[in-house]
N, C-alpha and C positions, 0 to 999 in steps of 0.2 A: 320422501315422496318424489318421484318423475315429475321431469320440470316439461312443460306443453312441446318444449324442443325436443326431448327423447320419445315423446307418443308419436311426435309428427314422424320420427325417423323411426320408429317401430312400423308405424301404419303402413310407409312406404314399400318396407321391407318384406311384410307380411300380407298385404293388399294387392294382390295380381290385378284390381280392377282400379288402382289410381293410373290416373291417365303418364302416357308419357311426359308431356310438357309440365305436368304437376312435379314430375322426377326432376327434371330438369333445372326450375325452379330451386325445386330445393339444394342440388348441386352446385348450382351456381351463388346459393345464397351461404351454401355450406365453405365454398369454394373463399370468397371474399372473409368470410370469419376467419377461417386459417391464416390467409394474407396480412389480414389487421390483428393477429396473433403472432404472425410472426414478424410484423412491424417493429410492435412494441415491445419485441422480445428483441428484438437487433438495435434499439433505441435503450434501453435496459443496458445489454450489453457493452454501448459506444459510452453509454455512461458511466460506467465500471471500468472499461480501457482511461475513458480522461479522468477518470478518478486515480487510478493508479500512476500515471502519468504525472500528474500533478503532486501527488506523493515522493515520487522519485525524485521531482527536482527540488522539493523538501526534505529530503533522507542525505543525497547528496551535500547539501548544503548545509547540515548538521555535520557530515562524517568532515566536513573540509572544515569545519568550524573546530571542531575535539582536536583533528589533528595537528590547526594552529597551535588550538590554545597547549596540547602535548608537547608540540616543538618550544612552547615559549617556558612551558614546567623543565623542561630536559636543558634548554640552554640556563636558567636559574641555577638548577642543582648542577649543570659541569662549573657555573662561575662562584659557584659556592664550595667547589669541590676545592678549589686551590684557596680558600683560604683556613690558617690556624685554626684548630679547635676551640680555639681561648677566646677568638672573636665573638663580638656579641652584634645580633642582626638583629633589624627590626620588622617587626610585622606587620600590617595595619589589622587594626581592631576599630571599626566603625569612622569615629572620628579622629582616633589618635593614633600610636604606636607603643607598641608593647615589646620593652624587650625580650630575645630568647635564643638560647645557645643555637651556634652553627649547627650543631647534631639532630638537636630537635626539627629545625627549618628543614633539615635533610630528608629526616623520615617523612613527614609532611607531605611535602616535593614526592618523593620516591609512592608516596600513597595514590597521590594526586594522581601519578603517570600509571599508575595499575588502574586504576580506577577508569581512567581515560580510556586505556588499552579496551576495556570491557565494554565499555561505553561504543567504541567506535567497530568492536568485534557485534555487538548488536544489532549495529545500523547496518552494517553489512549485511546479514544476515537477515534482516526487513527490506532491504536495496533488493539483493538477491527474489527473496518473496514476489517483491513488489514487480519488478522486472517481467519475472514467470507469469504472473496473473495479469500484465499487459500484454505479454506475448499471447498469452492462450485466448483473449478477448481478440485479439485480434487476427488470430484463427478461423474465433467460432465465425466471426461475421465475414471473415472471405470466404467460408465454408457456405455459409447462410446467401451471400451473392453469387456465388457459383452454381447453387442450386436452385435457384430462381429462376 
């Protein structure tokens, strides 16, 4: 069903004998809804930019975290590299230590750091995302103030 605002813009359009200033009225009234439409569409949008904003300097802050913790898997398995295979290292397992061959700790390590790689190939790839969908918010709304 037409809502009382499509009769009144029908009536306008179709009535050669509404007055002028009744046109006018509703232009100016139609004029102000756009306004406050495109208000809340540019407030939307600023919302969307500090959101993604706010992502990034959490994405960042993950990718520099994996990378530590990578650097510190990679320096483990080089200071493990130089020792004997016959060595027995130990692990932590909750409260204790468990012993287990150098070879095993190796693979482990060597998991750890694929794992990581992926990990940190991810966030990149959401950083990236993340970037583009702040740069375009922040288009739409220079776009949106340029045309005001």
């Amino acid at each position: 069903m037409p809502t009382p605002h499509l009769f009144k813009q029908r009536e306008l359009r179709h009535n050669k004998s509404v007055s002028p200033s009744a046109a006018s009225v509703f232009q100016q009234t139609k004029m102000s809804i756009s306004n406050e439409a495109l208000q809340k569409l540019a407030r939307e949008i600023e919302v969307q930019a500090a959101s993604a904003q706010q992502q990034i300097g959490i994405a960042r802050t993950q990718i520099a975290g994996k990378q530590r913790e990578e650097r510190l898997v990679k320096l483990t398995l080089s200071e493990l590299s130089g020792l004997p295979n016959e060595t027995v290292v130990y692990e932590g397992v909750g409260k204790m230590f468990a012993a287990i061959p150098v070879t095993d700790m190796a693979q482990k390590l060597e998991g750890q750091t694929r794992d990581l790689d992926n990990e940190v190939e991810k966030l990149r790839k959401r950083l990236v995302y993340l970037e583009t969908t702040h740069k375009n918010s922040r288009e739409h709304i220079e776009q949106m103030l340029r045309k005001a």
